[in-house]
Each structure stands twice: as structure tokens, then as C-alpha cells.
N, C-alpha and C positions, 0 to 999 in steps of 0.2 A: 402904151396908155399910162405905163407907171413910170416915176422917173427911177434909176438905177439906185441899187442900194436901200430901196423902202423900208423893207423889212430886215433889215440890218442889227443884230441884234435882239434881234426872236427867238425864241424857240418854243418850236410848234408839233405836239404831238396828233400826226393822226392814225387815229384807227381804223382797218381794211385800207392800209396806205399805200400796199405792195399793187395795187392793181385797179382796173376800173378808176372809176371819178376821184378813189383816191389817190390814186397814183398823176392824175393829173393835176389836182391841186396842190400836191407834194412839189410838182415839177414847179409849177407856178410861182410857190413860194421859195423855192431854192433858185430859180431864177433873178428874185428879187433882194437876196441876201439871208435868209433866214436858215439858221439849224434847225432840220429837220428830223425827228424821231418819226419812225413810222410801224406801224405794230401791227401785227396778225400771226395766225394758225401757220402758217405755213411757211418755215427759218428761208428755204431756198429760193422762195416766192421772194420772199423780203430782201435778200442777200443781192438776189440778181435785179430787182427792181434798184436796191441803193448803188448797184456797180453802174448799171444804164445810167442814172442820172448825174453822177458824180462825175463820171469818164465824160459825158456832153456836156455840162453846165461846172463843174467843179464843186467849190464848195462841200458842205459835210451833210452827210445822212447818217443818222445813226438807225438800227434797228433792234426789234423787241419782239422776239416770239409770246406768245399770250391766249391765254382764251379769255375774251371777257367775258364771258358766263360764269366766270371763277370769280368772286367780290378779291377775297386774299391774293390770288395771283397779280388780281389787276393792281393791289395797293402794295404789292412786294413792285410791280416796274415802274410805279409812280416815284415810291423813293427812292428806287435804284435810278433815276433820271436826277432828280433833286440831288443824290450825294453822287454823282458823274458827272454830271453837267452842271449842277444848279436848278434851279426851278423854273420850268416852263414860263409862258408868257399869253401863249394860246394853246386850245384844243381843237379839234376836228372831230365830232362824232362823226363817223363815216360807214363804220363796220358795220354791215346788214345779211341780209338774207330773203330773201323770197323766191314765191312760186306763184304759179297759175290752179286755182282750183276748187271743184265744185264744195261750197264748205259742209255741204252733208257727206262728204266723201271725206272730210277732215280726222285723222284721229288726234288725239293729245299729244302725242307726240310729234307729228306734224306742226301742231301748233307752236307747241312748245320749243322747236329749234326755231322758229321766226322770234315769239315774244322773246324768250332766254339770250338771243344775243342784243338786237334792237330795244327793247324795253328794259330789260334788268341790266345789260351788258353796256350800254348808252349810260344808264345813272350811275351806274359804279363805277365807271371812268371819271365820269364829274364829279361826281363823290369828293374822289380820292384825289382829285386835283385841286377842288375847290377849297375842302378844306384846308389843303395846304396853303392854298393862297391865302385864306381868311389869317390865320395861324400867324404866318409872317408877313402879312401886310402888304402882301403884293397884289397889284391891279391883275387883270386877265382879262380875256375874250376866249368866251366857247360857241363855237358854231356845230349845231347839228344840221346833218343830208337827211332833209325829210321828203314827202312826196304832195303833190298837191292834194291827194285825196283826205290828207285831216281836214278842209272842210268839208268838201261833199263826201267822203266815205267811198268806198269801190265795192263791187262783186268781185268774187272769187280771188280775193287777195285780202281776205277778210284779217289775217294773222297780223298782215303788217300794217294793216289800214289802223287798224287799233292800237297796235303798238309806236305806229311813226305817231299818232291821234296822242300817245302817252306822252311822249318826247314833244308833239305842240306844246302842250299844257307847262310840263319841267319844265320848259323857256321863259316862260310868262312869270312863271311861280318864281324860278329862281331871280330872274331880273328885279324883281321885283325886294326879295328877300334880301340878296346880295349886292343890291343898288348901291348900299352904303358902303360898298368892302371898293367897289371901285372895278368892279364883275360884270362884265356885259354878255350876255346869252343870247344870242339871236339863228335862226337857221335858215335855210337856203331848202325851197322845193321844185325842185327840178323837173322839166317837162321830160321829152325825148330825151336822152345823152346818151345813143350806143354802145353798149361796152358789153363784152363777152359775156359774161355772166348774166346780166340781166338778159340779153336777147336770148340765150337760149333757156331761162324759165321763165320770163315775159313772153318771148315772140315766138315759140320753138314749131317751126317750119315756116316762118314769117321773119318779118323785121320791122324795125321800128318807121320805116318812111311810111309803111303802112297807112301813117297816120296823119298823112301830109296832106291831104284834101280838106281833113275836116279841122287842121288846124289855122286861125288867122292869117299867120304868117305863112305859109302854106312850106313848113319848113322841119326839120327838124332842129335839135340843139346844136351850136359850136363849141368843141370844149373850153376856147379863149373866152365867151360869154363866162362860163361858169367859174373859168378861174381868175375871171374880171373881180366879179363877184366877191366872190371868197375872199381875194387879198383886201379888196375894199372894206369888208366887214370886221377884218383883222387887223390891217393897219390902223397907226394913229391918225385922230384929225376927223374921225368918229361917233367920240365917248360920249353921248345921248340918246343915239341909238341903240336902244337896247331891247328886249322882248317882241320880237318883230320877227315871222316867217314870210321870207321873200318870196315870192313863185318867179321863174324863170322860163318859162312854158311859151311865152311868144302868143298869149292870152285864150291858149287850150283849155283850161278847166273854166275859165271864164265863159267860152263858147258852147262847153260840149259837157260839164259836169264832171261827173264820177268815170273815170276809165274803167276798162274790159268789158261796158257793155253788149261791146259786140259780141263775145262770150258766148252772149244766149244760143245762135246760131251752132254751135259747134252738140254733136249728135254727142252718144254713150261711147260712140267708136271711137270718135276724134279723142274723146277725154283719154282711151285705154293709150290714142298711140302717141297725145302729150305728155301724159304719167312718163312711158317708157322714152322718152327724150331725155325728159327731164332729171330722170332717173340715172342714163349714163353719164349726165353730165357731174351730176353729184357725186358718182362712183368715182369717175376721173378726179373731180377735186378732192374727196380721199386720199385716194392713193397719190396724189401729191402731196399732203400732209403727211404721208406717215411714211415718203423716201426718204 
């Protein structure tokens, strides 16, 4: 779709890049020429995602262990990229979290690992990027991975609905602030797009085709669609486009509204035995952080 060599001369950090949707528009863009930084919790996670992609496509991946719930951390590997490499050119908000769940059954802390990385963890990456570009004069593109539901809102994903709802809003505001620095903020809201993580605290004893009846296209996503996308929003040829959340959904939220409706259906029992899915899976991704 692209012609070789696009993004030649990029460099694009994204964040939760070791895996899921970011690991595929990692691929996307190192396909098309661009250095890649990619950052998360998890050094092995990231290590062995940068070996896959380099050993199949060549090219360079760099990586960055990180919490962005840390503001300091996040702006000690901003500059640690800047005096390594130079200064970025694009972002990827990618890094998220979520779960399935009744929100009177929510505590603060619950909440509080969804907002803390997607809402506070989301801005202090732009942050620490944006102002560097302001600083030195350089142009940029940040794309955040939001969900459709910041227009209609969802049940029982109330943490992130709000929080991806915080990151619409940033786009609009910063496009708008940064229009004149030469900063284009735009994100991408994705329908379906399989990936481990989300199905097993989206769909946990289910799966995402689930949803193929009641979508238009009676389909779920391709991941080529989504790293269509992405590269399109980040390469040059552009720069107008700006403050704009795409939906990718194959006109799902358009048909059907807000997602997990179906939710309601599920008894006190079903919740105890999605809790405890949910729950292993988290455990598991633990304990891959901390080998």
C-alpha cells in the first residue's frame, strides 16, 4: 500500500510497543524504514519483541524499560533518546490497561492502575516529548490508541472509558495549542483487533468474533487495517490533519453504541469466575516483569 522506504528517517517512540497493537505498528513502521524505540514494564518482553523484528525485517529497534506512571522516569528516557539518538519525530501512545467490571465492585485502586497509566501515563510521555520539540523547533506527530467508546461511554470498563475520554480531549486541546510549533496530535479508535491481552480481560472465556453478527461488516479487525492507518497518520503528505479521532471499527459503534452491553446478562457467579481469569492473567504478567 506504501511505497518502500516511507518512513525513512523517523524515529518513533512507542509505548506498550513490546506486544499486542503495539507490537504490530512497531512492525509496520520498521517495515517501512523508520527507527523504532519501543517502551514498557517488561525488559524481556521488549528485548525479545526487538530480536523478532529485527532478525525478520532488519533495520533498528531500540528499547526502553519504563513505567509511565512515573512523570521523572518517563522524562529521564525522553532524553536519554534525544542525547542517543537525537530527537524523535513521532509518538505512539499505546501503553494501556483494562478489565471487565461491575463498577460498584470497583475499588480505587482498581481504578487507579487503568487511570495512572492511560490518563496520567499517556500525558507525561507527550509532555516530555512535546516540550522538547517546542524547545528545538522540531515538527512531530503523536498518535494516541484510544477506543470508540469516548463518544458513547461503555459499562463496565468505566476506568478506561474515562480515561481514553481524557486522551480524546488532550488531542483536540494540544492540536490545537501546538498547531503553530508544527505538532500534529491525532488518534486512532479501534474496533475488534485480537490480541492476548485484551481477550483475556475483554473476552475472558469468550473472544472477540463474538461480535461479528452485530457488526456491519460482519467482521472483526485486520491488523494490516490498523497499521494502514497508523503509518498514514505519521508519515509526511499529511500535515492538516490534525486533532481528529479515527474509529477503525468497520462502523460498530456507529451501529451498536457503547460496548459490553451485553454485560448485563452475566449473573454474580459469572462476575466471581471472570474476576478469577482475570486475575491469573495479571498474576502471569507480574511475574514476567519482575524475571
Amino acid at each position: 500500500m506504501f511505497k518502500d522506504g516511507l518512513l525513512k528517517g523517523k524515529r518513533i517512540l512507542i509505548t506498550g510497543g513490546g506486544t499486542g497493537l503495539g507490537k504490530e505498528i512497531a512492525t509496520g513502521y520498521l517495515q517501512l524504514g523508520a527507527e523504532v524505540w519501543i517502551a514498557g514494564r517488561r525488559g524481556a518482553v521488549l528485548d525479545s519483541c526487538a530480536k523478532e523484528l529485527t532478525d525478520k525485517h532488519g533495520g533498528t529497534v531500540r528499547t526502553h524499560v519504563v513505567d509511565i506512571r512515573d512523570a521523572q522516569a518517563v522524562d529521564a528516557m525522553v532524553q536519554h533518546i534525544w542525547d542517543r539518538a537525537g530527537p524523535l519525530t513521532g509518538l505512539v501512545n499505546n501503553a494501556a490497561g483494562n478489565f471487565i467490571s461491575p463498577t460498584k465492585d470497583l475499588t480505587p485502586n482498581g481504578f487507579n492502575a487503568i487511570a495512572n497509566i492511560v490518563f496520567h501515563g499517556s500525558f507525561y510521555v507527550t509532555h516530555a516529548v512535546g516540550k522538547r520539540w517546542i524547545a528545538g523547533g522540531h515538527k512531530g506527530s503523536v498518535i494516541s490508541i484510544l477506543v470508540t467508546w469516548v463518544h458513547t461511554g461503555s459499562p463496565y470498563v468505566v476506568p478506561s472509558a474515562m480515561s481514553k475520554a481524557g486522551l480524546h480531549v488532550m488531542t483536540k486541546s494540544l492540536a490545537v495549542e501546538w498547531g503553530r510549533y508544527g505538532i500534529r496530535l491525532n488518534a486512532i479508535a479501534p474496533g475488534p483487533f485480537p490480541t492476548e491481552g485484551a481477550s483475556k480481560r475483554l473476552r475472558p472465556g469468550g473472544s472477540f468474533e463474538d461480535s461479528n453478527d452485530t457488526n456491519p461488516m460482519r467482521r472483526i479487525g485486520q491488523m494490516p487495517e490498523l497499521q494502514n492507518l497508523a503509518t498514514f497518520l505519521m508519515a509526511d503528505g499529511c500535515e492538516w490533519l490534525t486533532g481528529e479521532t479515527i474509529a477503525v471499527d468497520g462502523a460498530g459503534y456507529l451501529a451498536n453504541g457503547a460496548g459490553f452491553t451485553g454485560l448485563d446478562k452475566l449473573s454474580d457467579a459469572d462476575w466471581e469466575k471472570t474476576r478469577a481469569m482475570i486475575k491469573t492473567q495479571n498474576d502471569k504478567d507480574r511475574a514476567g516483569r519482575s524475571a
